[in-house]
C-alpha positions in Angstrom: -0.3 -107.5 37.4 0.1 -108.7 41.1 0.9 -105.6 42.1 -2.0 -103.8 40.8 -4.4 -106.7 42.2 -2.4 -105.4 45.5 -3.9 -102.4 45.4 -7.4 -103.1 45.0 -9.1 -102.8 48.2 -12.1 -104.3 49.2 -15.5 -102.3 49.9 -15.9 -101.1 53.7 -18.1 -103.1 55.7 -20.4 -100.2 57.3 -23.2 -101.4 60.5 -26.8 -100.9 59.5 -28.2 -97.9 60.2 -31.4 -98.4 62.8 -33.5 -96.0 61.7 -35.9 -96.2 64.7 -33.3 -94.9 66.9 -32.1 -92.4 64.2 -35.7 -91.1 64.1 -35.8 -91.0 67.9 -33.0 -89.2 69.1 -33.9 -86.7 65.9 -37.7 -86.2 67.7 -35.7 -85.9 70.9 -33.1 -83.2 70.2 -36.1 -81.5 68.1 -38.0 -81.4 71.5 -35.1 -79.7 73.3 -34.6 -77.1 70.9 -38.0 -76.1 71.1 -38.0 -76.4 74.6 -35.0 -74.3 74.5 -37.1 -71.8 72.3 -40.0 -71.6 74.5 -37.4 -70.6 77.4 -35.9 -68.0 75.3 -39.2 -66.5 73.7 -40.4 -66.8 78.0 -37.8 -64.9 79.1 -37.4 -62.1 76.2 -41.4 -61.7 77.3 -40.4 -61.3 80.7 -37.7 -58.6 79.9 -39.8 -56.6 77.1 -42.6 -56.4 80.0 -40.2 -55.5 82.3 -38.7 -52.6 80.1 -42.6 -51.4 78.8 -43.9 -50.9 82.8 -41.9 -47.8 83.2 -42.0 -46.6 79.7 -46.0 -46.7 80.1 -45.4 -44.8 83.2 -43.5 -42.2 81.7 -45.2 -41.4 79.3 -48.2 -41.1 81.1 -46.5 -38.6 83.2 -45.2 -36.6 80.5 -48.6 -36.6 78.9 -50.1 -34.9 81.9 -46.9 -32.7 82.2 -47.8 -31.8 78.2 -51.6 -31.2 79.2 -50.6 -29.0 81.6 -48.3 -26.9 79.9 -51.1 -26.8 76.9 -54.2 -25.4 79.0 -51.7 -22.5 80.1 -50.6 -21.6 76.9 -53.7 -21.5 75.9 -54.8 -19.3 79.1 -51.4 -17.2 78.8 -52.6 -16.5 75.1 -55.7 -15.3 76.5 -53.6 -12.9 78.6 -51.9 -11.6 75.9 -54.6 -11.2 73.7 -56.4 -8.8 76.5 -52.6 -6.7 77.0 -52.2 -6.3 73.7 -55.8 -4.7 72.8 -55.6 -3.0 76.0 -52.2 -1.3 74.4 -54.6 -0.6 70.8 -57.0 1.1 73.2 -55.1 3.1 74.8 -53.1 4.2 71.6 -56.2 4.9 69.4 -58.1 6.7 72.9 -54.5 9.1 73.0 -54.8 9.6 68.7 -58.6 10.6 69.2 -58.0 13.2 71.6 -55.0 14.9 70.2 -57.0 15.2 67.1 -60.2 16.6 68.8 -58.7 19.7 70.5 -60.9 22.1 72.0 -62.3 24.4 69.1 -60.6 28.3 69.2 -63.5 30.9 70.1 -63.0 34.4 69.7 -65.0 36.2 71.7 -62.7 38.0 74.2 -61.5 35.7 75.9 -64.3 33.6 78.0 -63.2 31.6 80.6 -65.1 28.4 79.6 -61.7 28.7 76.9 -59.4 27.8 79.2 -61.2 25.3 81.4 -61.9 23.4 78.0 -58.4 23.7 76.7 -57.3 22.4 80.7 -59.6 19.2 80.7 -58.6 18.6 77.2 -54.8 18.9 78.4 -55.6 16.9 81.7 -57.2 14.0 79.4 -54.7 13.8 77.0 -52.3 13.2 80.2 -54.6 10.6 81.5 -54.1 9.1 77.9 -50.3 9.5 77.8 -50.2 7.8 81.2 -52.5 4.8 80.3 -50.5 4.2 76.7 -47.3 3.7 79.2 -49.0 1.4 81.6 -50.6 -0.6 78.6 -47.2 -1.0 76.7 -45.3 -1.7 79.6 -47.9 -4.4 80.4 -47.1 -6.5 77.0 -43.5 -7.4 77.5 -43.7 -9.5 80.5 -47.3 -11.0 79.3 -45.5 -11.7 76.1 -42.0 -13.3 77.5 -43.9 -15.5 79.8 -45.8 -17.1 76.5 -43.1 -17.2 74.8 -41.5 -19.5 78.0 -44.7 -21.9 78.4 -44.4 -22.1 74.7 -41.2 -23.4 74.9 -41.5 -25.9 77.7 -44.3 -27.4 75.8 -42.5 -27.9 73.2 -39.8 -29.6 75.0 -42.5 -31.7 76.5 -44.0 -32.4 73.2 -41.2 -33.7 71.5 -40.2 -35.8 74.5 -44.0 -37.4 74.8 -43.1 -38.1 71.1 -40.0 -39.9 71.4 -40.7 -41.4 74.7 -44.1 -42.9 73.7 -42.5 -44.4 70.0 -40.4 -46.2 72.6 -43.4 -47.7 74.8 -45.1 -48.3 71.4 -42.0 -50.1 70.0 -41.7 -52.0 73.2 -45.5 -52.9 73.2 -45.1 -54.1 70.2 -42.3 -56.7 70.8 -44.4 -57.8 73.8 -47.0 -58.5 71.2 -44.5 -60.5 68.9 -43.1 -62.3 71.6 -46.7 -63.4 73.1 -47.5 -64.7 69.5 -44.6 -66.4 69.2 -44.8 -68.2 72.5 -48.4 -69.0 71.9 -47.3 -71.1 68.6 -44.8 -72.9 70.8 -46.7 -74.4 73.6 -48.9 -76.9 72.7 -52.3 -76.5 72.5 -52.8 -79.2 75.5 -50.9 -76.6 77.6 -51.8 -73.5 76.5 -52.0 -70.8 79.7 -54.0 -68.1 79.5 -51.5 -65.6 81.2 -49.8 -64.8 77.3 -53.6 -63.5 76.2 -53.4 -60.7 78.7 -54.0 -57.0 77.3 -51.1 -55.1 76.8 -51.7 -52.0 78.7 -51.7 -48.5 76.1 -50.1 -45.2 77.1 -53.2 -43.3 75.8 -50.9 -40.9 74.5 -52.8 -38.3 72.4 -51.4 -36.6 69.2 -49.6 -34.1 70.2 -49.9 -31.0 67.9 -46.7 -29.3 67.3 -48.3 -26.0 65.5 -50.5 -25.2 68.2 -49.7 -21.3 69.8 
């Protein structure tokens, strides 16, 4: 029996718990962290800003790079359009004189025959000779669309991938403006986080077009 009684302990004494300072240095450390947070939300502000300036720039030169491509592919289809009905012309002008010959007349042998059968000859020349020009007209005409076709579509799909970027990143500014705004306390609130965040402008660019 003693040596059980020897084992029995007696309860630890613990200090009493002031709960004023307890709450304190709680209120304290909560106004660091959110000090803390307001430097981190700052500064990822700072950075997204600092990444969106020459995104917005870009795509602001690529925009006038696509417009510029666009209003020649549009003229260049123009150009094409003329070449190619230019080349109908002359092919359907060359099929109406072979099929119009001069008519035979046999009545010994006039010599208004043989002038008409030599400017009908001599025309369908001229034709043969403008059907060549016209043909050989297309080709270049059509490889030179084909070429601003294909830059603007380089330059389409880059506008498109480089302005989800600037709108991604205009975005985050936006989150991170918020975020700050909840953070600072109304008595210090700054106007400088309610500044517009400046839009690329980009346009939809139309992929099917020429």
């Amino acid at each position: 029996m003693e040596a059980i009684q020897e084992n029995i302990t007696e309860p630890a004494q613990t200090a009493p718990v002031d709960l004023n300072a307890v709450r304190a240095n709680v209120a304290t450390l909560r106004a660091q962290i959110e000090e803390q947070e307001r430097v981190i939300a700052a500064e990822e502000l700072r950075q997204a800003e600092e990444r969106h300036a020459p995104l917005l720039e870009q795509c602001r030169t690529l925009q006038e790079r696509f417009d510029t491509l666009d209003k020649q592919v549009e003229a260049q289809t123009h150009v094409l359009y003329q070449a190619v009905t230019r080349r109908n012309g002359a092919a359907q002008a060359l099929d109406t004189e072979r099929r119009n010959p001069p008519i035979p007349r046999w009545d010994g042998g006039r010599p208004d025959r043989a002038d008409a059968q030599g400017d009908w000859q001599a025309r369908i020349t001229k034709c043969l000779k403008e059907q060549k020009t016209a043909d050989a007209a297309v080709a270049p005409v059509q490889a030179e669309l084909t070429r601003l076709q294909g830059e603007k579509r380089i330059a389409s799909e880059r506008l498109v991938n480089l302005s989800w970027e600037e709108s991604y990143c205009r975005d985050t500014i936006a989150g991170w403006k918020q975020k700050l705004k909840k953070l600072v306390p109304a008595s210090g609130v700054d106007n400088w986080y309610e500044r517009e965040i400046p839009d690329s402008g980009v346009i939809t660019v139309a992929f099917g077009r020429h």
